[in-house]
N, C-alpha and C positions, 0 to 999 in steps of 0.2 A: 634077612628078608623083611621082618620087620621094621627097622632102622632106616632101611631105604625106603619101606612105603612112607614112614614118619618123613622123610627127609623130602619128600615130592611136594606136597602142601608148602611147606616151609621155603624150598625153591621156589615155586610160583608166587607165592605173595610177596616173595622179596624183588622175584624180577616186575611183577605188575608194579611196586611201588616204588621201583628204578623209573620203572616207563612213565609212569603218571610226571614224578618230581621232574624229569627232561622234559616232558609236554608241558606244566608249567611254567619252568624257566624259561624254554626258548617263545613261548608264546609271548610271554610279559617282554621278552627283550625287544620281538617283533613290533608287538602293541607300541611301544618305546620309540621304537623307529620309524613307526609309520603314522601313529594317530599326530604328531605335530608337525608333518609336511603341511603346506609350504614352512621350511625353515624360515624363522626371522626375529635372530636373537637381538638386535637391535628394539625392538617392538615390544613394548612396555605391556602391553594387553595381551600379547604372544607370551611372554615369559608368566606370568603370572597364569595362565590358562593352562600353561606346560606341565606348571607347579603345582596345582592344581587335581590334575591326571595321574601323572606322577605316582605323588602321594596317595590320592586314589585306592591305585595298583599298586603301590608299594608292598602290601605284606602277601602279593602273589608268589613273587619269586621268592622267597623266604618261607614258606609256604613248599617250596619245589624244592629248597635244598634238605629242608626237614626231612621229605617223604626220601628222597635221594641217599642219604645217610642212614634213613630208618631202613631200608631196601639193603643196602654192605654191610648193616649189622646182623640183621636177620638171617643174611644170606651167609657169614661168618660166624654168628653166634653156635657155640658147642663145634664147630670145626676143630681139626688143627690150624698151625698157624701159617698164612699164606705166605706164599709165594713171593719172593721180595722183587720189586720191580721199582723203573725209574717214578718217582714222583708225577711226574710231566704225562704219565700217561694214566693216570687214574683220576676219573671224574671227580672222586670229592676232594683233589687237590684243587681243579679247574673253578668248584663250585664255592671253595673257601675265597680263592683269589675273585670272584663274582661278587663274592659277600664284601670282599673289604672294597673293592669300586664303586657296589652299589652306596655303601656304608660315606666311604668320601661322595660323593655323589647326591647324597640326600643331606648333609653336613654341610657341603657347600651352598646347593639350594634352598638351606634354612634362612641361612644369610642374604640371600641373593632376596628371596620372600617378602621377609622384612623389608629390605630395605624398597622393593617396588610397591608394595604396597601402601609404603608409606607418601613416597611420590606419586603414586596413582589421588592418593586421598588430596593429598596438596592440589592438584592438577584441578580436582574437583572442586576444593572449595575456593579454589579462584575462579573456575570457571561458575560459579554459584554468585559467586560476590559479582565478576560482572555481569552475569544477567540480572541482578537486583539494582546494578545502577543503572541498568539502559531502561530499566520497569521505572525509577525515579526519575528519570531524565524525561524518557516519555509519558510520565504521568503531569509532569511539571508542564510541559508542552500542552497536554490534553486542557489542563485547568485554565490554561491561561489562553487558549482558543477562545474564539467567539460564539462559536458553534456549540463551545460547552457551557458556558454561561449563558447561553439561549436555551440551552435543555434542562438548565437545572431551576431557572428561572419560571420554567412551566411547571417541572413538578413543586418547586414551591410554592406555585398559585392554586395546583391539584391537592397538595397537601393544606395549605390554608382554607380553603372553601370546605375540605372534611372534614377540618377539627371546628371549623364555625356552626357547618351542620350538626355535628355531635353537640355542641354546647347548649343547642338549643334546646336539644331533648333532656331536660331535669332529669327525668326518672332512670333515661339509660344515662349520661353523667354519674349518675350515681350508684347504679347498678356497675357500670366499669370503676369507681373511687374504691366499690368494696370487694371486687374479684380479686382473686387471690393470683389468678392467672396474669391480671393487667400488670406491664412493663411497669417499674418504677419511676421510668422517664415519664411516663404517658400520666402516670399517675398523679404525679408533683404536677403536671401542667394541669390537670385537670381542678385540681385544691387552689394550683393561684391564680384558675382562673374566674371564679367565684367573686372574687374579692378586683383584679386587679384584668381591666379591660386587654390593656397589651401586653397580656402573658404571653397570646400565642404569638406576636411581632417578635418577643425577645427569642421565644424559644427554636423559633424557623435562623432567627438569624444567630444564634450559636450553634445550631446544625450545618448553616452553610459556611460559618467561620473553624469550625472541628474537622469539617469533611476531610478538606486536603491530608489533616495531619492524619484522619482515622484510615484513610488510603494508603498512606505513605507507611502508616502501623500494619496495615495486611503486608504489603509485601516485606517490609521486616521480619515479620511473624511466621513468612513463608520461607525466607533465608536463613532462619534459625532450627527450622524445623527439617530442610534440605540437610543444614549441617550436620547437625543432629545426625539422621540417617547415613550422611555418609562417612562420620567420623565411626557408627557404629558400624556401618557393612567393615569397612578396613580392620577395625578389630578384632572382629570374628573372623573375618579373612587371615587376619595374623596369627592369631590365636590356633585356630582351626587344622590351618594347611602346615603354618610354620612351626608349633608345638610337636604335630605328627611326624611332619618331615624331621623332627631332629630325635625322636624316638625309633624312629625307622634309622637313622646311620648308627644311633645306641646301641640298635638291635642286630646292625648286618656287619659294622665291627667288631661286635662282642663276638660273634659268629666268627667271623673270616681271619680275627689276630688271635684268637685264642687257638681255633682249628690248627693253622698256619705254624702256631708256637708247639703244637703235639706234633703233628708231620716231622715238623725239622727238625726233633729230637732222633737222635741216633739208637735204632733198636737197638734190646739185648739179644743175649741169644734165644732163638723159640725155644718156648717149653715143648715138652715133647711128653705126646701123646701116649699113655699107656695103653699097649694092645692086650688084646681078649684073645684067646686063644678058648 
C-alpha cells in the first residue's frame, strides 16, 4: 500500500512533464510555420528575419525534448523493464529524429546566415557609396550656381563688416586674443591683424577657397561613418544569430545521433525483477 501511495506522485510528475515537453515542441514547430508567412525564400531581408527568429526560439524545442525524456525516465525509473514495442510508436524516438532535423536545420541556416548577411552589408555599402556621389554631384551643381555665389557673397559682406567692427574695439580685440575659449582661427586673424591691414581680405578669401573642399569632407566624413555602422550591425548580426545557430545544430545533433545510436542497439534480455513475498 505504501509503494503505490510512493508510486502516485512519481506517476504525475512524470506525466505532467510528458505534457509540458509536447506543449513545447509542437508550439515551437507551430511558431515555425506560422510567424514567417508570407513565404518568400527568395527575399534577402525575409531569410535573414527568419534566421533571426529561428534562432530566437531555437532552445524552446530542446527545451521540450529535455522535459519529454525527463517525464519516460521518471515514469520508468525503479520499474521493471517495459514492455518492448515497435520504435515507430514511442515519442522519444519521434523526438530524437526532431532533434537531428532541427540539428541539420540550424547547421544549414548557419551557412545560409553568413553568407546573406554578408550580401545584405554589400548591398548597403554601395547603396552608401551612391548616395555620397549624388550628395558630390549635387553639391558641385549647388557651388557652381549663381544663386549660390550670390549667397555666399552676402554672408561674406556680413562676415567682413563684423570682424571690421570687432577690430575697432582694441580692448574687446584683446580681451578675445586672450580667451582661452576664442577659436584659433579667430585668434591668428585677430594677432595679423594688428600689424597687417588685409588680414581679414586674405582670410574671408581662404574661407571661400576651402569651403567646397570642407563640404565635400562632411559628406566624406558621413560615408565613413555610415560604413562604419554598417559593416558593424552585419558583424554582430553574423556573429550573434550565426554563432548561436551553429550551437543549436551542435546541440540537437548531439541529442538526436547519439539518442538514435542507443535506440538502434539491440536489447539484452530484461533483468528481472526480484519479488517480495
Amino acid at each position: 500500500m505504501k509503494a503505490s501511495t510512493t508510486r502516485q506522485p512519481s506517476s504525475l510528475a512524470a506525466r505532467s512533464l510528458k505534457i509540458v515537453g509536447l506543449l513545447l515542441i509542437v508550439s515551437s514547430l507551430l511558431d515555425y510555420l506560422i510567424i514567417p508567412a508570407p513565404y518568400q525564400p527568395l527575399n534577402l531581408q525575409w531569410r535573414i528575419q527568419v534566421a533571426s527568429t529561428f534562432v530566437d526560439r531555437g532552445i524552446i524545442p530542446m527545451i521540450g525534448i529535455a522535459l519529454l525524456f525527463a517525464g519516460y525516465w521518471m515514469g520508468t525509473a525503479g520499474a521493471a523493464t517495459a514492455m518492448p514495442r515497435k520504435k515507430w510508436q514511442d515519442l522519444r524516438f519521434w523526438g530524437l529524429v526532431l532533434s537531428s532535423l532541427l540539428g541539420l536545420l540550424f547547421l544549414l541556416m548557419t551557412g545560409i546566415h553568413f553568407n546573406d548577411v554578408r550580401m545584405q552589408s554589400n548591398q548597403r555599402l554601395e547603396s552608401i557609396a551612391q548616395q555620397a556621389r549624388q550628395a558630390e554631384t549635387q553639391l558641385n551643381t549647388q557651388l557652381s550656381s549663381e544663386e549660390f555665389q550670390t549667397q555666399l557673397e552676402q554672408q561674406r559682406t556680413q562676415l567682413e563688416q563684423q570682424l571690421e567692427t570687432l577690430l575697432e574695439n582694441e580692448a574687446q580685440r584683446q580681451q578675445l586674443i586672450e580667451s582661452e575659449q576664442t577659436p584659433d582661427a579667430l585668434r591668428q586673424l585677430l594677432e595679423e591683424s594688428q600689424d597687417n591691414p588685409d588680414a581679414i581680405q586674405s582670410f574671408l578669401d581662404r574661407q571661400a577657397s576651402q569651403l567646397p573642399e570642407q563640404l565635400q569632407g562632411r559628406i566624406r566624413q558621413r560615408e565613413e561613418q555610415l560604413e562604419q555602422e554598417t559593416r558593424l550591425a552585419a558583424w554582430k548580426s553574423a556573429f550573434r544569430i550565426g554563432l548561436s545557430s551553429l550551437l543549436l545544430a551542435i546541440g540537437y545533433i548531439v541529442i538526436g545521433w547519439t539518442g538514435l545510436k542507443g535506440m538502434m542497439r539491440p536489447r539484452r534480455g530484461g533483468r528481472k525483477v526480484p519479488s517480495s513475498n
